[in-house]
PANUGU-199015 format. One line per 3 residues: number of its first residue (from 1); their letters; for each residue y, z, x of N, C-alpha, C. Coordinates in steps of 0.001 Angstrom, whole numbers. Each point is the difference from the previous one (the first is absolute). Layout:
<tibas>
NUM) a) Y:Z:X:Y:Z:X:Y:Z:X  ...
</tibas>
This chain:
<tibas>
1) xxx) -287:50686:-109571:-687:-1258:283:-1238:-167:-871  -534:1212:-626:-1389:-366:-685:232:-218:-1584  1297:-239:-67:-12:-291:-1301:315:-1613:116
4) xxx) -46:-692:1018:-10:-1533:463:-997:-571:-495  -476:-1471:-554:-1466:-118:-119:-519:-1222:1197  -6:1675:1250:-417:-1125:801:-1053:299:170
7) xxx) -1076:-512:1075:-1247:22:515:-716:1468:-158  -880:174:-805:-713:1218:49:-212:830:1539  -685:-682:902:161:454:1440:736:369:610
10) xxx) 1375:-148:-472:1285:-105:690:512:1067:-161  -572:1083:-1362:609:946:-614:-594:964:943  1594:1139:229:-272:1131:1294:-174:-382:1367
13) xxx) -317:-1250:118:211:-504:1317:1184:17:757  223:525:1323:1460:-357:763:-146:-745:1313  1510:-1012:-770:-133:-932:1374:-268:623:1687
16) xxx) -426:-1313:580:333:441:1736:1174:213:339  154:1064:1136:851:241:979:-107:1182:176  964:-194:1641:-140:1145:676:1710:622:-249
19) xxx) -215:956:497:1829:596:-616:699:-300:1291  802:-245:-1254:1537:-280:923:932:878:-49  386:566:1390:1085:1329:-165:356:-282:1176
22) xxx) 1508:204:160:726:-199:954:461:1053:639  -1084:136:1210:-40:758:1350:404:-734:845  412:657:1387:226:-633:1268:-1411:-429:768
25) xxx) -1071:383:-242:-1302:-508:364:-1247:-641:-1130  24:-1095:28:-860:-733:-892:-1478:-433:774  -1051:682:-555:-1282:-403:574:-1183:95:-907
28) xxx) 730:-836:-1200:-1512:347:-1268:-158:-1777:-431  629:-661:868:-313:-1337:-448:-688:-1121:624  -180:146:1279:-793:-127:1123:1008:-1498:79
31) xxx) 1375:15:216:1009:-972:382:-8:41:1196  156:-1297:863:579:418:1673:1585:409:-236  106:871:573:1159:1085:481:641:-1211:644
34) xxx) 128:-763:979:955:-1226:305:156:-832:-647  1489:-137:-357:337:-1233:-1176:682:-1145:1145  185:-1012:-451:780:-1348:818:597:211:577
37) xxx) 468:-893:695:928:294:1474:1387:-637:-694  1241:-86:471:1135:-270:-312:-251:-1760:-366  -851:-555:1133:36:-1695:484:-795:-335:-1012
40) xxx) -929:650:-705:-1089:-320:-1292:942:196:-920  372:890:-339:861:401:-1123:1157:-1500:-228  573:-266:1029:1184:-1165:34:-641:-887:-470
43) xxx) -1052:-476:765:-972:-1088:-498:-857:-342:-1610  181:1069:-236:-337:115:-1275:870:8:-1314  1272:953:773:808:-896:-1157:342:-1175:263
46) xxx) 155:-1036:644:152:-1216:264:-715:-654:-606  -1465:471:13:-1107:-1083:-772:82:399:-1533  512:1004:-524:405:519:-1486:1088:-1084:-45
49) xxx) 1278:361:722:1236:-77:-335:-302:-1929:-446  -758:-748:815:-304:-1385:27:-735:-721:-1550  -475:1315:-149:-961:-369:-1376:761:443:-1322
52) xxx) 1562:588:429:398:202:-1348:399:-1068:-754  317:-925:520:198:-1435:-1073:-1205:-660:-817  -1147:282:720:-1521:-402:-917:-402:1143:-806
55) xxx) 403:754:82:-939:1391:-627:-84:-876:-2280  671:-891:-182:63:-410:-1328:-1186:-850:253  -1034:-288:1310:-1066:-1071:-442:-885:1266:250
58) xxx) -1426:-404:-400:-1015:924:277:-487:-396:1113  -682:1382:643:-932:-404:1403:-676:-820:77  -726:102:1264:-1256:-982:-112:-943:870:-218
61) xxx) -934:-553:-938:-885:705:-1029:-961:522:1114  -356:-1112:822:-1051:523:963:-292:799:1216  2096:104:76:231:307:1030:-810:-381:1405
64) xxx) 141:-1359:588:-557:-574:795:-120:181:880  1072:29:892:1002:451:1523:-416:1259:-161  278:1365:-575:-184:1004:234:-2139:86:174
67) xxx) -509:-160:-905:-1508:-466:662:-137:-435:1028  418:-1449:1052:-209:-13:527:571:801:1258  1294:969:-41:366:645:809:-990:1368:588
70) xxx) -190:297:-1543:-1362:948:199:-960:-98:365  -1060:-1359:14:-254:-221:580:-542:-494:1931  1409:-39:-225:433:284:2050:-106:831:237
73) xxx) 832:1073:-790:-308:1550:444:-1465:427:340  -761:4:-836:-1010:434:63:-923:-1033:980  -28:-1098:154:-918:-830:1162:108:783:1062
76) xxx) 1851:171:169:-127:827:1357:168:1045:251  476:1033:-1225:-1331:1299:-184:-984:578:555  -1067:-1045:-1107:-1068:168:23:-1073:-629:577
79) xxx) 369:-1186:1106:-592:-1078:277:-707:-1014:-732  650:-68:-1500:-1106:-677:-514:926:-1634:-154  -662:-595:-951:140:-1696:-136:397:273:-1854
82) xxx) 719:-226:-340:709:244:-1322:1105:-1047:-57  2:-789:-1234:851:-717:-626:862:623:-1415  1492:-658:-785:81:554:-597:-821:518:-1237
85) xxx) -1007:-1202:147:-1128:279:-1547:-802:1035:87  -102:820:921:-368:1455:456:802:701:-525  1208:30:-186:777:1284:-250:966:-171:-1265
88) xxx) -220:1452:-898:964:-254:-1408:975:1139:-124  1251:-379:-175:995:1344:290:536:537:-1161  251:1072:-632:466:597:-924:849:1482:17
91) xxx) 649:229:-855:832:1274:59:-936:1461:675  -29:231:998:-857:1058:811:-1582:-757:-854  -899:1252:1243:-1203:-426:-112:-310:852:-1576
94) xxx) 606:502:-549:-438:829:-1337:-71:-1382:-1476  1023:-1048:587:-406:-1134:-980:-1199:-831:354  54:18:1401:-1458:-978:355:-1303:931:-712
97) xxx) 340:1041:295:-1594:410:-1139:-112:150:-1024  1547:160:-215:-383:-207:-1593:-171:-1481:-860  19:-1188:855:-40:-1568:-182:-1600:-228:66
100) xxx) -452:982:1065:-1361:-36:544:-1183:758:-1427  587:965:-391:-916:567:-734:234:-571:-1297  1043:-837:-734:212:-1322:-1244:-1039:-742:143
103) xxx) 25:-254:1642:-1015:-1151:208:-1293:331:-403  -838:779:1078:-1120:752:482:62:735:-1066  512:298:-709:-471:1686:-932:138:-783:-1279
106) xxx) 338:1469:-471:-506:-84:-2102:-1080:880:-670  -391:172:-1402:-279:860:-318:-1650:-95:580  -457:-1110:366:-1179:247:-24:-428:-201:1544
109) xxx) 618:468:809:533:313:1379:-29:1308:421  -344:288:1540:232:1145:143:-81:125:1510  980:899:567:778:132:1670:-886:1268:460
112) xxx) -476:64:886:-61:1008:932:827:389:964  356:1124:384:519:-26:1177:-209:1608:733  489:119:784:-138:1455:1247:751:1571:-165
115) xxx) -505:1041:-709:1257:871:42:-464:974:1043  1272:604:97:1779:-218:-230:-71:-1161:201  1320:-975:-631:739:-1455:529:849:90:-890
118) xxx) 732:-1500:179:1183:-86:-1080:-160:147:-1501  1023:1057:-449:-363:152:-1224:953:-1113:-1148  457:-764:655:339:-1204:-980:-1590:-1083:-159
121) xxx) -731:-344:815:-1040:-366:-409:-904:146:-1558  229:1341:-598:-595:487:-1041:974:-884:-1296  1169:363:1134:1283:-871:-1524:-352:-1113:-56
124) xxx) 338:-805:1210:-847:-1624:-347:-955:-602:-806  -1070:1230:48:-1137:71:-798:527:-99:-1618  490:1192:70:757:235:-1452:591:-1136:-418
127) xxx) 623:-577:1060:1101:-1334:-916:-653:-724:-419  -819:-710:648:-1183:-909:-90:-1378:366:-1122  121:686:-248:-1401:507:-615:-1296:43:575
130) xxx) 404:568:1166:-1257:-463:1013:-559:1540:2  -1733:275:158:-123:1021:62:87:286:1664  437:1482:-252:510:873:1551:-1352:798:309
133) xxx) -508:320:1142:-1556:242:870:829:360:1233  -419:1643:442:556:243:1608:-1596:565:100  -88:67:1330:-998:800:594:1059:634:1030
136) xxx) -833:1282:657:486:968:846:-340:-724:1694  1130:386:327:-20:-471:1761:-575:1462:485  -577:-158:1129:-557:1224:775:940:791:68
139) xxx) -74:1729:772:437:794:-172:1306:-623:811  34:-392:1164:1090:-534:631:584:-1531:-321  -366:-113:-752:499:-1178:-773:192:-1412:632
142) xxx) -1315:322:413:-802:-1878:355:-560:-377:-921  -679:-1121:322:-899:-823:-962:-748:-455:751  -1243:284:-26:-1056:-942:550:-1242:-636:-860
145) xxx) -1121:-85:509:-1001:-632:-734:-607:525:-828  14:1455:29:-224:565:-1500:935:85:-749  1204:506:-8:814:-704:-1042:120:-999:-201
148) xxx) 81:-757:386:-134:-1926:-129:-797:-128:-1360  -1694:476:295:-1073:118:-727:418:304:-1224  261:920:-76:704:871:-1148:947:-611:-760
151) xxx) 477:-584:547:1508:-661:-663:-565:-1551:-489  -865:-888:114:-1040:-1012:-100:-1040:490:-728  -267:1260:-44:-1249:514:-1353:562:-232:-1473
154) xxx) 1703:-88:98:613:52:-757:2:-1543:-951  -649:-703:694:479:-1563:-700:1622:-334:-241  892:368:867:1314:-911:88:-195:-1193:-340
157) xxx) 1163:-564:-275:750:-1277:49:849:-326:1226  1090:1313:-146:881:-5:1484:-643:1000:562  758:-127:1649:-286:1236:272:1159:105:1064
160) xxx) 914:1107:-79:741:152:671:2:1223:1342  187:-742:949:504:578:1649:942:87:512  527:1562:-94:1300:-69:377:71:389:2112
163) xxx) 455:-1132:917:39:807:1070:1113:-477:915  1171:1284:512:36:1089:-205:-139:454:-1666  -1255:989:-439:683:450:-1111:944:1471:-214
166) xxx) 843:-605:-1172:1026:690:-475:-679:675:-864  -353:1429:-365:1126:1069:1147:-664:187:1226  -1184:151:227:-739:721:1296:420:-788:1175
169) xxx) 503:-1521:245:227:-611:1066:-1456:-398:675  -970:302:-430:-1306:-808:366:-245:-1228:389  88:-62:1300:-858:-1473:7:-1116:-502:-284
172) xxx) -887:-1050:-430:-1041:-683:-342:-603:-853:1518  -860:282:175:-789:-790:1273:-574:-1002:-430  137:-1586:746:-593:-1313:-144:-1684:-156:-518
175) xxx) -517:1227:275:-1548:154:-226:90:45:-1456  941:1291:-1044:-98:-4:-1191:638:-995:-479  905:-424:111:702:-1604:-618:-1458:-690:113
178) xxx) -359:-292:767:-886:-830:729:-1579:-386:-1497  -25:1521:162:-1218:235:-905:408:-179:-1105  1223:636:-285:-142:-421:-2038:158:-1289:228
181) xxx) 542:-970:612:-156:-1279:-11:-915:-572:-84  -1492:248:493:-1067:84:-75:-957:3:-966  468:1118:-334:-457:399:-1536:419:249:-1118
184) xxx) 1181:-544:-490:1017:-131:-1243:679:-1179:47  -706:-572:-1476:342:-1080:-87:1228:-257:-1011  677:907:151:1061:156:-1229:996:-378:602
187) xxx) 1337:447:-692:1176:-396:1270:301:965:650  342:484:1497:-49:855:441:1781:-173:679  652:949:-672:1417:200:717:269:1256:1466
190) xxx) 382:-594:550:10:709:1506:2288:343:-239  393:989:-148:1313:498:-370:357:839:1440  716:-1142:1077:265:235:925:1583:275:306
193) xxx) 584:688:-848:1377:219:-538:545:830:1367  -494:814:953:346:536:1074:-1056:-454:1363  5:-1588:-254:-662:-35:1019:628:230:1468
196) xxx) 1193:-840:-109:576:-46:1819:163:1443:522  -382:1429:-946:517:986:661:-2114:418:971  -513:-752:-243:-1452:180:370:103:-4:1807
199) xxx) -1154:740:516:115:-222:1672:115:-1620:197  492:-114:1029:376:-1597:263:-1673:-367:77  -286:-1260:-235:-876:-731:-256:-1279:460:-667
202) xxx) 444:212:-913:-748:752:-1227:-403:-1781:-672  -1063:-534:-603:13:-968:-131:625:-204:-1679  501:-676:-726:329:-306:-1684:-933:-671:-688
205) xxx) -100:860:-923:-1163:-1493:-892:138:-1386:-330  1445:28:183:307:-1564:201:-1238:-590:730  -444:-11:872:-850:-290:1207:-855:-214:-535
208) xxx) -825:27:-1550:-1269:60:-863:151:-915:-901  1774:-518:-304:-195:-1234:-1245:-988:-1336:576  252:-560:975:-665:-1527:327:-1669:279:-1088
211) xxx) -651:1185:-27:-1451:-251:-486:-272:1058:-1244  1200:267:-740:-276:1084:-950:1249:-330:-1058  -232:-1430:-860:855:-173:-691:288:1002:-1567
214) xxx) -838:965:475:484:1148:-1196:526:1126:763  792:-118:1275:549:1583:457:1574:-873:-264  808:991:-454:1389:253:126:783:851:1157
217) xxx) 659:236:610:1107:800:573:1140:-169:-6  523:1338:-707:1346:413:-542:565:775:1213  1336:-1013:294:880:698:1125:1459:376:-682
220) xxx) 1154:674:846:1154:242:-863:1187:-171:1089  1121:-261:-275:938:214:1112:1008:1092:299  -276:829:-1409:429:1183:-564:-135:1039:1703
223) xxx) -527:270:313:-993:826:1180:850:-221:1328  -918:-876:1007:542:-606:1548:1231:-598:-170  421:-592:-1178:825:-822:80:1805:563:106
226) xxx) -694:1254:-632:1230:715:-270:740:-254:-1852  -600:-1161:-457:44:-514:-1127:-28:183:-1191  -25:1140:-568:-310:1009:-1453:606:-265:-881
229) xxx) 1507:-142:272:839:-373:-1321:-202:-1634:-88  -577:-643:791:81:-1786:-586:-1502:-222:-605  -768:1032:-134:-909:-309:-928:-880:-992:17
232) xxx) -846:-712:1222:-1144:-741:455:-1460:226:381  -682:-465:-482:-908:393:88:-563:-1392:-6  -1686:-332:689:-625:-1237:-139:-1469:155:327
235) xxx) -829:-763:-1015:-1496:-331:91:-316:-670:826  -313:-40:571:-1525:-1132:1348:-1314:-154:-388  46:-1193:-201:-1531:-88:-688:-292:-1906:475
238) xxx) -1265:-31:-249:-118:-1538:-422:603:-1140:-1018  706:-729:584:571:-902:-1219:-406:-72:-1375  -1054:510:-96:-145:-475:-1399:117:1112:-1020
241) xxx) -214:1458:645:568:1193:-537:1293:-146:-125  955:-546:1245:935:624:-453:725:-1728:-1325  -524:-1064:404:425:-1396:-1581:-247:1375:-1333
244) xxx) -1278:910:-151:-855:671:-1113:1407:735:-468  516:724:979:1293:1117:-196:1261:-1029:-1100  0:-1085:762:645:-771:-838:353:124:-1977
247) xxx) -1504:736:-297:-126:101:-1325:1005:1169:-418  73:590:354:625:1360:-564:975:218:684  613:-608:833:1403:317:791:1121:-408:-1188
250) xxx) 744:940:113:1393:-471:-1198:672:-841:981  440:-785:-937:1111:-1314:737:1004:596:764  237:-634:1273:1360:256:657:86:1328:540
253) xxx) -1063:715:72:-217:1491:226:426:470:955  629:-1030:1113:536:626:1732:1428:-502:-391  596:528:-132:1654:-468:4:67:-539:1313
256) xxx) 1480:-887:-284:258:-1161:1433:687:1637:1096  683:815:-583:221:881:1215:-1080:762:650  -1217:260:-864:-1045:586:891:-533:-984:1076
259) xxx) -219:-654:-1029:-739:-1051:1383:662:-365:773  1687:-43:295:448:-358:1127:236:1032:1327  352:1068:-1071:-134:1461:1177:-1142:136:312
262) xxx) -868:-223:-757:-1878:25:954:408:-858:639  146:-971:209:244:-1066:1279:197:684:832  1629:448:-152:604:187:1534:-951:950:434
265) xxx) -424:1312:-655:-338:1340:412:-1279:-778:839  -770:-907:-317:-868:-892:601:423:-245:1434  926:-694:333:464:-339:880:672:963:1241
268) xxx) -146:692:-452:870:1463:583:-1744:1272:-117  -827:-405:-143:-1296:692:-179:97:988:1910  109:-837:609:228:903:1206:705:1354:175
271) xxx) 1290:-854:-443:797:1371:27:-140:988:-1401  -487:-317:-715:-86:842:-1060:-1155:977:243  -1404:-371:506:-751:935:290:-643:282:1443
274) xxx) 1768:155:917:97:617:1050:-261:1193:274  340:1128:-1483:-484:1232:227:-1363:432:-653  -549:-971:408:-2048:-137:-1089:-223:1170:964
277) xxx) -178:-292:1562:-343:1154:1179:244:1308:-561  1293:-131:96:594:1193:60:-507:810:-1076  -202:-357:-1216:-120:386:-887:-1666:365:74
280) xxx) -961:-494:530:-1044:386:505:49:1079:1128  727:-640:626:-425:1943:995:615:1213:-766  1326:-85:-789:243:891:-923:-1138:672:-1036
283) xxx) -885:-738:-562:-865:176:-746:-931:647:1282  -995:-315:866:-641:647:501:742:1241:673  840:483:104:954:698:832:-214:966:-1344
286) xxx) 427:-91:-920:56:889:-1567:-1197:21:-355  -927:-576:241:-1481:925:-9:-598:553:897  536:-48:937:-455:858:989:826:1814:-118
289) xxx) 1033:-406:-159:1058:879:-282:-410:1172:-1077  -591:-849:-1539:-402:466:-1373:-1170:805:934  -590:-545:500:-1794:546:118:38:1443:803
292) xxx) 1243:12:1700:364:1345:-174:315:1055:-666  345:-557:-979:1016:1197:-608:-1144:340:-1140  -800:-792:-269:-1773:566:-773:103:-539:-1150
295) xxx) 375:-1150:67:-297:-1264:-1114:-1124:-675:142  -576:-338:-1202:-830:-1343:579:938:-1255:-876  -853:-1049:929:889:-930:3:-1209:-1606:-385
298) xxx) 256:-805:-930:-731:-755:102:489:-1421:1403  -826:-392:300:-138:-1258:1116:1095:-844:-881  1263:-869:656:419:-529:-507:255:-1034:897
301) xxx) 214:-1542:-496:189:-1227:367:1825:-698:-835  136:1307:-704:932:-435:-700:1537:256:206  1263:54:-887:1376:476:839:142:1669:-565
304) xxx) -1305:370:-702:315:1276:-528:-1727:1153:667  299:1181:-1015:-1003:793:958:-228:884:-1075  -1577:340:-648:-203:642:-891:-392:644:503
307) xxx) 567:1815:-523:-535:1635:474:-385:520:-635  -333:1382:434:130:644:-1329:-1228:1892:1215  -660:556:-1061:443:-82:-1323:638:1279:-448
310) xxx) 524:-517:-1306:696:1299:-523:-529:797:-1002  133:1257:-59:-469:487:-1650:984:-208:-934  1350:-253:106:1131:-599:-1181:872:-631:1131
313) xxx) -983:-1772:-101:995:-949:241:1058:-120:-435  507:468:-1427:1169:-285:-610:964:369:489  -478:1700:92:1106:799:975:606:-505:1166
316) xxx) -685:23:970:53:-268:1531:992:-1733:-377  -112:-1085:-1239:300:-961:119:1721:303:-125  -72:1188:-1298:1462:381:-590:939:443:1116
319) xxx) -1071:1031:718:1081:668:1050:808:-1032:733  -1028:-835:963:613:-1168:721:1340:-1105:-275  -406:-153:-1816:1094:-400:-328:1732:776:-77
322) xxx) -498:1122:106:927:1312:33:844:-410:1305  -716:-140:1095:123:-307:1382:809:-1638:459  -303:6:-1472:720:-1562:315:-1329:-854:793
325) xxx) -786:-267:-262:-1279:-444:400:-1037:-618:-1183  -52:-1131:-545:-1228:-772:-910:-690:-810:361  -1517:637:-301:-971:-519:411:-667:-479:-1071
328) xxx) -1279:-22:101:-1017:-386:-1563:-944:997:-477  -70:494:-1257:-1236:145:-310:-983:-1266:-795  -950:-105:1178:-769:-1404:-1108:-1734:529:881
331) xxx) -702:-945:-330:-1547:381:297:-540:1538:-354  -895:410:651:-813:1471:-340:1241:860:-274  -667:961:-591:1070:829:-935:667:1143:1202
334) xxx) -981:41:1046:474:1128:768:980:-932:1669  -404:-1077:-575:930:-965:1517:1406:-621:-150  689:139:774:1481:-724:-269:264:-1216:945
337) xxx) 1152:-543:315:232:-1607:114:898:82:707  70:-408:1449:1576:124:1001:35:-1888:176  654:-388:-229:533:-1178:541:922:225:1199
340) xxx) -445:-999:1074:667:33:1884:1522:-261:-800  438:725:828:1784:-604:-158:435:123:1580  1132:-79:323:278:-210:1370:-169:1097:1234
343) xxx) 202:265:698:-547:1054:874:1074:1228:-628  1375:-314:-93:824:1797:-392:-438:234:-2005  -817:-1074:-445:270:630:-1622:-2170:481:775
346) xxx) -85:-586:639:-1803:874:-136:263:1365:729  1167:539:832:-4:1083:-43:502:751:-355  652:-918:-1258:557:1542:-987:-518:41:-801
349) xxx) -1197:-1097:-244:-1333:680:-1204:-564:933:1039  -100:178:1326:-1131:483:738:504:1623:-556  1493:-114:263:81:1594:284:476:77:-1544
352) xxx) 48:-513:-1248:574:739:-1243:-1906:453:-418  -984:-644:388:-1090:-182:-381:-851:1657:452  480:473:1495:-235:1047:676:561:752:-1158
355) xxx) 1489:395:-312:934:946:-481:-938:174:-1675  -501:-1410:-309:-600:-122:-1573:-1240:830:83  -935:-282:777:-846:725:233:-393:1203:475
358) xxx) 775:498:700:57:1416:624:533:935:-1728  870:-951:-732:752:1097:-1317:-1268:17:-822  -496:-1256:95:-1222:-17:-882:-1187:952:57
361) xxx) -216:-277:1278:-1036:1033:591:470:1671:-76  1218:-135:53:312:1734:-381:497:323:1443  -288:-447:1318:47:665:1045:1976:107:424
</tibas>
């Protein structure tokens, strides 16, 4: 590849992803473990099977109907008052930021944000030419008003909040939203990509657009929805951020089949994230579980659970896969990554994880 003449930056760089290997237990992608029900599935090819005679016109550019569907969702969500000019939908939330930082960014630009967090953020940066700025989250990986400080000593442009963040599953409290709002006048993105897995009435920053026409929030359907392979993702912002997005969106960018399966999956939002619960007491149930057995465990709001630690994460990651068991290595070098899967695949990470560790440990 480096004999290409592409982008100087680009050289030695490797793309994202997490590996793909085909085990009987998958938990490095933080997917909900429940896929559609038979009656979704029918329904969906129906609304495909209906659109195969148009698929020769192009979508609707603006995808209208699906905005305002999202929209519903989230009013009654989140209790808020949202029209479709609130909300902009694109291929997962990994295109909305990267539409966001075309916009907002550039070379003479520059993002802050929280580490650990998502490490596609830095790429965005990269695509964009935007300069990349983390500051350190506390030892347990909050953020409060001295990091805030810290991260604002910096002179941003953006500043990005991830909550739950990925990997630690951290939630963000209304006080710190609250304050950088306060005191950053830049654009401030709130990346609420695992929100519905949060304690019930956890409030959304949605709840902050009516008086802060520079905050964004990035949601996904990838997550609660059960939704990963249809690839949705959408901005919430004030109308006039999201007309701004307008500039840099490639034409026609939602195919007519995404946006119609976001529909239905819309419509079917009940039954699709019927097992949100479940999947929450699973998660607290597996840290409680981890913390016996003499893990620590960070606080999580999210569908996954960062541990650790190890002296060769790699190992302990390899064995598991041995076991037929994949998880993640991502964040601190000594912590690893369980994504909830259903109650019989979390206990055959529970016990391949015992068998990994006991070989590891020698005992």
């Amino acid at each position: 590849m480096t004999n290409l003449p592409i982008r100087k930056d680009l050289i030695g760089r490797s793309p994202y992803g997490a590996p793909q290997i085909d085990v009987p237990v998958r938990l490095n992608t933080n997917e909900n473990p429940f896929g559609p029900s038979p009656e979704l599935v029918a329904e969906l090819s129906k609304v495909v099977s209906e659109l195969g005679s148009k698929l020769n016109r192009y979508p609707d550019r603006e995808a209208n109907e699906l905005r305002g569907d999202l929209a519903k969702y989230l009013n009654s969500e989140s209790k808020v008052n949202l029209t479709a000019e609130n909300i902009w939908p694109a291929n997962g939330s990994n295109e909305v930021m990267q539409q966001l930082l075309q916009l907002f960014g550039g070379p003479e630009k520059s993002l802050v944000t929280f580490d650990p967090t998502y490490s596609m953020y830095e790429d965005y940066c990269r695509n964009s030419f935007t300069n990349y700025l983390s500051v350190p989250r506390n030892e347990d990986f909050t953020i409060d008003k001295k990091v805030i400080d810290h991260a604002l000593a910096l002179n941003p442009d953006i500043l990005v909040l991830t909550s739950p963040n990925n990997p630690t599953g951290t939630v963000i409290g209304t006080f710190e939203i609250d304050y950088l709002l306060e005191k950053f006048s830049g654009v401030l993105i709130v990346d609420e990509a695992y929100a519905e897995f949060r304690a019930l009435g956890t409030p959304s920053a949605v709840a902050r657009l009516g008086e802060n026409p520079n905050l964004v929030v990035i949601r996904t359907m990838s997550k609660a929805f059960s939704f990963a392979g249809a690839r949705v993702g959408y901005a919430v912002a004030n109308p006039e951020v999201i007309d701004a997005i307008q500039l840099v969106r490639l034409p026609y960018h939602l195919s007519s089949v995404t946006q119609a399966v976001a529909r239905v999956a819309l419509r079917y939002s009940d039954q699709l994230q019927s097992q949100v619960n479940l999947l929450r007491q699973e998660r607290d149930d597996l840290a409680v579980w981890l913390v016996a057995q003499g893990f620590e465990v960070a606080s999580s709001g999210a569908n996954f659970l960062l541990f650790g630690t190890f002296g060769d994460r790699n190992l302990v990651w390899e064995q598991l896969v041995e076991q037929g068991v994949l998880i993640r290595q991502t964040g601190p070098s000594d912590w690893l990554r369980v994504s909830i899967g259903t109650p019989e695949e979390n206990l055959v990470f529970k016990t391949a994880l015992l068998q990994v560790t006991n070989r590891t440990n020698g005992e």
